[in-house]
N, C-alpha and C positions, 0 to 999 in steps of 0.2 A: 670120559667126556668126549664128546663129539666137537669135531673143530669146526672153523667155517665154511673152510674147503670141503669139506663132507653133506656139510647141510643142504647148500643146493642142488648138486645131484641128486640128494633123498628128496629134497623138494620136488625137483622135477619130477624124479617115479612116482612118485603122489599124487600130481596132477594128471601124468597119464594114466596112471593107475584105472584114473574118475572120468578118463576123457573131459578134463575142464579146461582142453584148451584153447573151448572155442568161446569160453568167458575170459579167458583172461589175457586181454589187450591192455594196455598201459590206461587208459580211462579206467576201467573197472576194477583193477588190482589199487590204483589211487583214490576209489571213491571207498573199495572195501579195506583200508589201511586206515581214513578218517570214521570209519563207520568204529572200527575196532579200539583207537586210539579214544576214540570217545568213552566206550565200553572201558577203558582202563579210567578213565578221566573219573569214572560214576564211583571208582571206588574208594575216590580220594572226597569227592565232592561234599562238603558241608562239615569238612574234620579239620579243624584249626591244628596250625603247625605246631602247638606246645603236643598235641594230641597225639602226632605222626608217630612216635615213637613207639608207642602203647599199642597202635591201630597196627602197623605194619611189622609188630611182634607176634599177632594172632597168628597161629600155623593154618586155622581155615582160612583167613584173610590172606595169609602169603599165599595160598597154594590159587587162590582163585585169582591174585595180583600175576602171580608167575604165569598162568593159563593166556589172559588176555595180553600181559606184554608179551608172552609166544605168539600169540595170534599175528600180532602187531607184525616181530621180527618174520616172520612166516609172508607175510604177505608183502613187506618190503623185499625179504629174498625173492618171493614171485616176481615183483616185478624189475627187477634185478637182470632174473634169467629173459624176460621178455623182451628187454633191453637189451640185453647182451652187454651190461653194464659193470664193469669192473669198480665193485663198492670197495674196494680195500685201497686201489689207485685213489678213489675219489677220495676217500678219510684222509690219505697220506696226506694229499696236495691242499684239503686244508688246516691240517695239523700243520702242514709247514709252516704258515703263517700264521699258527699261532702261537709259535714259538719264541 
């Protein structure tokens, strides 16, 4: 398994990989993180919660669930790196308080 500390450096070579990084400024990485999050939203949309159970047991349903929440996580690390945002600092400080 790949950990977190791994993921955005692979991120980053990705994007330069594509030279994408003259799209991705902090607007465009948060407009493509709501555009994605939606794409996940469709796959739940109109399935009552007695139903979740059954729905989110399909292995084609999981694997296309798993795709768009990568999508998601993927483009929150983008804009992570474009920040120069340390996401683990920020989870701590409000875990703390929610303790």
């Amino acid at each position: 398994r790949t950990g977190y500390g791994d993921l955005r450096p692979s991120l980053e070579r990705f994007v330069a990989e594509r030279e994408w990084h003259v799209f991705h400024d902090a607007k465009n990485l948060s407009m493509a993180l709501a555009v994605e999050a939606a794409e996940l939203m469709e796959h739940f949309q109109w399935v009552r919660s007695d139903e979740l159970p059954a729905h989110t047991a399909d292995p084609a349903k999981r694997i296309a669930i798993g795709e768009e929440l990568s999508d998601v996580l993927c483009f929150a690390l983008a804009m992570c790196n474009v920040l120069e945002l340390d996401i683990s600092a920020a989870i701590e400080s409000i875990t703390f308080w929610m303790r």
